[in-house]
MMTF fields as JSON, N, C-alpha, C and O atoms, coordinates in Angstrom:
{
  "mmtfVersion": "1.0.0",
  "mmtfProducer": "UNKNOWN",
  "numBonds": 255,
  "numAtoms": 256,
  "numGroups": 64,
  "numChains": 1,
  "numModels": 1,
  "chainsPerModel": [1],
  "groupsPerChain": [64],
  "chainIdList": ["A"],
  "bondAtomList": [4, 2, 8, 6, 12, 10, 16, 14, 20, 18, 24, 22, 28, 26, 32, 30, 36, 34, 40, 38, 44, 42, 48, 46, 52, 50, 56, 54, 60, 58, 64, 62, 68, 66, 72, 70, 76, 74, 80, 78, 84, 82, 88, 86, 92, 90, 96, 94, 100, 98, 104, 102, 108, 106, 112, 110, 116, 114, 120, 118, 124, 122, 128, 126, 132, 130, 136, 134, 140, 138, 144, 142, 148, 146, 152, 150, 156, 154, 160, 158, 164, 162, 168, 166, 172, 170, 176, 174, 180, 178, 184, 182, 188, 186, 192, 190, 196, 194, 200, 198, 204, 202, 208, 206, 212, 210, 216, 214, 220, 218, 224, 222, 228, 226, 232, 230, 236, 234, 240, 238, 244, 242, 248, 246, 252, 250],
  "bondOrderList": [1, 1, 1, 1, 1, 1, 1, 1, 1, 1, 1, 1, 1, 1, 1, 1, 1, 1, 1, 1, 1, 1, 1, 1, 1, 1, 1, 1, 1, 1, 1, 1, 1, 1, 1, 1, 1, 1, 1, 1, 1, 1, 1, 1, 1, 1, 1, 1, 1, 1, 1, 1, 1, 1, 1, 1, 1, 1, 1, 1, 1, 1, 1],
  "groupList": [{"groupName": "UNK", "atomNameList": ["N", "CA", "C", "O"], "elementList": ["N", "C", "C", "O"], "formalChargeList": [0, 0, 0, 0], "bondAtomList": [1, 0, 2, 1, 3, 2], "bondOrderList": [1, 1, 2], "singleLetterCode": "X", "chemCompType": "L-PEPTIDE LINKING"}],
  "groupTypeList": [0, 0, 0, 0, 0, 0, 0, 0, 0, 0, 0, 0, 0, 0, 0, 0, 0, 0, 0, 0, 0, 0, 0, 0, 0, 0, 0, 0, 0, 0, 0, 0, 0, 0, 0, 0, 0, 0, 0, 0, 0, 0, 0, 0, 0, 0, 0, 0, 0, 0, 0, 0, 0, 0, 0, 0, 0, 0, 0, 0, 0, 0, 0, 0],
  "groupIdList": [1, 2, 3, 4, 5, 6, 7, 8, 9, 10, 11, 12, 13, 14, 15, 16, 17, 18, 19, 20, 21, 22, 23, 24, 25, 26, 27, 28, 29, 30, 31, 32, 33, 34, 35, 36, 37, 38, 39, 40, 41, 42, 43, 44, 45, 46, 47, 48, 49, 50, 51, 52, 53, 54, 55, 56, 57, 58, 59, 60, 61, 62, 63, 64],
  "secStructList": [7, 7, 7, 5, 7, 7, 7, 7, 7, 7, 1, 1, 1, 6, 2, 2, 2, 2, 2, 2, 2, 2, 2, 2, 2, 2, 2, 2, 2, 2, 2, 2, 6, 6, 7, 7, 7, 7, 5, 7, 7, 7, 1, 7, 7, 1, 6, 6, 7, 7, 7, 7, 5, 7, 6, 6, 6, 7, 7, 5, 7, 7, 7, 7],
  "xCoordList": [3.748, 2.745, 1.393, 0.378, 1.317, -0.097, -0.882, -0.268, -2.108, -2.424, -3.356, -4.015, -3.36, -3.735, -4.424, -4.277, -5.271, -6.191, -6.468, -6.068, -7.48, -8.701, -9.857, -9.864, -10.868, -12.37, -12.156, -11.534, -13.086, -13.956, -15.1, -15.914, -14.994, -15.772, -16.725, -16.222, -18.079, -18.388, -19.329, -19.757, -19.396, -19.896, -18.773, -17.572, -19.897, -18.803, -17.728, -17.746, -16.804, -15.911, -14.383, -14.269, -13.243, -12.139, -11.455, -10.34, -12.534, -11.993, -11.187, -10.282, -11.691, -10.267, -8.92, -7.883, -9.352, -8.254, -6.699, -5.54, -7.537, -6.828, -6.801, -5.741, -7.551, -7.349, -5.929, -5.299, -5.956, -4.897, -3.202, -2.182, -3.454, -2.51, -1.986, -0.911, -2.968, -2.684, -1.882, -1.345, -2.016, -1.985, -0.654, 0.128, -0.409, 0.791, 1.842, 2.941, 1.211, 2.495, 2.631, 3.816, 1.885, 1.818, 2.791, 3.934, 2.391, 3.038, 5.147, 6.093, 4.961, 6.167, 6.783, 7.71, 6.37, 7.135, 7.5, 8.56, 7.057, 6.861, 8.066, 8.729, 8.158, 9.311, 9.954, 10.949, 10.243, 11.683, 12.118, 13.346, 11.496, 11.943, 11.479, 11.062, 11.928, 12.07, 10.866, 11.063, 9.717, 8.992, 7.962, 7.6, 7.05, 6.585, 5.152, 4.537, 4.797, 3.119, 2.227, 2.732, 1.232, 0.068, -1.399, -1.729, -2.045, -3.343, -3.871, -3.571, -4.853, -6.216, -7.307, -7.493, -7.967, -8.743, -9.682, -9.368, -10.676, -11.924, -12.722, -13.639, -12.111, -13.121, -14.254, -14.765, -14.589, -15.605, -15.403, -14.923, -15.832, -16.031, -16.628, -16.421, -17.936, -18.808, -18.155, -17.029, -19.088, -19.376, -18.45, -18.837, -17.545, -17.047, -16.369, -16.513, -15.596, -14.965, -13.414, -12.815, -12.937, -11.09, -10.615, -9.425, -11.427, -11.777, -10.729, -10.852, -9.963, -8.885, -9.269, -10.119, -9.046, -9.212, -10.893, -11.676, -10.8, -12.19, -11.89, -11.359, -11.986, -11.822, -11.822, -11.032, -12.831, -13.109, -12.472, -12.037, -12.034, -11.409, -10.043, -9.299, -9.741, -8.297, -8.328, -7.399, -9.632, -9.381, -9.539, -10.006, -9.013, -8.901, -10.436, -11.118, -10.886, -11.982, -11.838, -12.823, -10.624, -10.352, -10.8, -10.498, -11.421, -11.616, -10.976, -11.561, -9.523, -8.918, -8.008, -6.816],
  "yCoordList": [15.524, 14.579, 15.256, 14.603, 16.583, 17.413, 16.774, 15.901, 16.899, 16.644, 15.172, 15.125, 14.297, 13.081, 12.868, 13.427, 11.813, 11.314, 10.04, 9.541, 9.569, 8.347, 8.886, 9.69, 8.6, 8.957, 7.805, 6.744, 8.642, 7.561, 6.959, 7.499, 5.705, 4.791, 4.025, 3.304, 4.552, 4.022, 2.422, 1.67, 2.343, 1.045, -0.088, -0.074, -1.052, -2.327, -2.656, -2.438, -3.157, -3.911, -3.239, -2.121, -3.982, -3.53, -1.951, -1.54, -1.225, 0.212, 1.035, 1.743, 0.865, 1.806, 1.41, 1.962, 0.05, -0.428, -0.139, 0.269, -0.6, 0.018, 1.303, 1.661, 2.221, 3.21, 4.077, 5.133, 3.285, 3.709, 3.334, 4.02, 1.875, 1.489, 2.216, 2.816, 2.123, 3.018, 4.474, 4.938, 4.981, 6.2, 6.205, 7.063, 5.734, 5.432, 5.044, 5.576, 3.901, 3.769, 4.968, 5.301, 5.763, 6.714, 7.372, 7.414, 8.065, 9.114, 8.999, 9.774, 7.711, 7.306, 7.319, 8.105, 6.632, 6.643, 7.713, 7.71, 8.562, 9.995, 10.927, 11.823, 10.545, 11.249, 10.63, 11.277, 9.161, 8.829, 9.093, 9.013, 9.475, 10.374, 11.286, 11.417, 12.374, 13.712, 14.63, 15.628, 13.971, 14.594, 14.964, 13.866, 16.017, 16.459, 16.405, 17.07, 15.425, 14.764, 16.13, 16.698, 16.562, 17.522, 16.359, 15.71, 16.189, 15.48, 16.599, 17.779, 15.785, 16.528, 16.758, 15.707, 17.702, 17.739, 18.811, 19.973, 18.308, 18.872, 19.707, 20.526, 19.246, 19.818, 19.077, 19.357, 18.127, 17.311, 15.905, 15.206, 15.417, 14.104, 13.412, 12.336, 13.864, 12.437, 11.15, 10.786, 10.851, 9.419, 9.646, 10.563, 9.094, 9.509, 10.666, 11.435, 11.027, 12.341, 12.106, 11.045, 13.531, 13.208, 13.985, 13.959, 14.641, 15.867, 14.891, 13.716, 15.079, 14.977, 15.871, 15.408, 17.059, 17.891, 19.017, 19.396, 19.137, 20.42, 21.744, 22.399, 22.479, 23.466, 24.895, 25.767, 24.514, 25.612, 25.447, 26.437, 23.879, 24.037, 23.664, 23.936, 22.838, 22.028, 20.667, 19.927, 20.251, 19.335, 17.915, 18.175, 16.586, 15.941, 15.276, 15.552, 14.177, 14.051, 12.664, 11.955, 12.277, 10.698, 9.776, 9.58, 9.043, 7.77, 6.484, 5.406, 6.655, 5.54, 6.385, 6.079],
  "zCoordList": [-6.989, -6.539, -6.401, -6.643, -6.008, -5.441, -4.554, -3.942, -4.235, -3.002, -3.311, -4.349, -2.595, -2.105, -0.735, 0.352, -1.185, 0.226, -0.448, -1.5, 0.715, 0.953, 1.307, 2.239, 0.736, 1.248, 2.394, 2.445, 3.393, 4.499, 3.786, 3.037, 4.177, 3.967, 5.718, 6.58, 5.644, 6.979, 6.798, 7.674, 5.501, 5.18, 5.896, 6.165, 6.029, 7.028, 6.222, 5.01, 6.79, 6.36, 6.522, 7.024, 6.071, 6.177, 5.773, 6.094, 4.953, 4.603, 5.299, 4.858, 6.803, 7.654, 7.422, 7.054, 7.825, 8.029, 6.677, 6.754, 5.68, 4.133, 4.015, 3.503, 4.281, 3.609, 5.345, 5.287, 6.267, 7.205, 6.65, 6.714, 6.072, 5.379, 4.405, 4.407, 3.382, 2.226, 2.008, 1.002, 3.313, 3.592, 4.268, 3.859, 4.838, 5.894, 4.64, 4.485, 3.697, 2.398, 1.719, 1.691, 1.153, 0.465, 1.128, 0.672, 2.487, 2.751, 2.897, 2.756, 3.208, 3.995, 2.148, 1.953, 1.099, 0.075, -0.3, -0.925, -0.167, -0.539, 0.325, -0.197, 1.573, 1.763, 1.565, 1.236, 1.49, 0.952, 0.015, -0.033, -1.04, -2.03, -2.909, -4.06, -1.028, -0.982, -1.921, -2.614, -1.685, -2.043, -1.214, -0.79, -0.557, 0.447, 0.003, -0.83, 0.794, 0.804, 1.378, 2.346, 0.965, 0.918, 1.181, 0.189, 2.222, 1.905, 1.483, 1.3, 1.371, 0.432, 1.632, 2.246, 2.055, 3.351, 2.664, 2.403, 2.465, 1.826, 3.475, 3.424, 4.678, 5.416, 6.032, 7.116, 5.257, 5.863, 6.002, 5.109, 7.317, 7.455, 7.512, 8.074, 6.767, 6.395, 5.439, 5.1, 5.296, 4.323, 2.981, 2.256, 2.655, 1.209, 1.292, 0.341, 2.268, 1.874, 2.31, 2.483, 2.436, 2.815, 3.942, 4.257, 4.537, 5.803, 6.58, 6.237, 7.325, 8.772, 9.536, 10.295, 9.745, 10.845, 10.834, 9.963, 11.92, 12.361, 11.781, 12.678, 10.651, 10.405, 12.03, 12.392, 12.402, 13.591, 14.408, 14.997, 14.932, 16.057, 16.219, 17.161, 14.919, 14.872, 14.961, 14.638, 15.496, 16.535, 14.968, 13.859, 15.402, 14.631, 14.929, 15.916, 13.661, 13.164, 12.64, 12.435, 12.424, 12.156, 12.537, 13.714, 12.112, 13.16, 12.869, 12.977, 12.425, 11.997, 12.433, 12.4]
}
C-alpha cells in the first residue's frame, strides 16, 4: 500500500469532516486485510498538507 494521507483543507465546508471519514475507511480496510497502514506526515500543518503530529514535541496538530 506505502504511505497515505489527506491534505488539510481549511477552506469552508465539509473537508474535515471527509477527509476524517476517509481516513478512518482507509485505515480500518487496511488492517482487515492484514496490511499495515503508514500515513504520510510531511511535518506540517498548514493549508494543504498531511502533517498529524509536532515534530519537536510529539504533540498532535489535528484538528479533526
Amino acid at each position: 500500500m506505502g504511505e497515505y494521507g489527506a491534505i488539510l483543507k481549511s477552506e469552508p465546508g465539509p473537508a474535515g469532516i471527509y477527509r476524517t471519514d476517509w481516513t478512518k475507511y482507509v485505515t480500518r480496510s487496511a488492517c482487515q486485510h492484514g496490511i499495515v497502514p503508514v500515513w504520510r506526515d510531511n511535518g506540517c500543518d498548514a493549508n494543504h498538507q498531511v502533517g498529524l503530529f509536532n515534530r519537536t514535541t510529539g504533540a498532535s496538530t489535528s484538528r479533526n
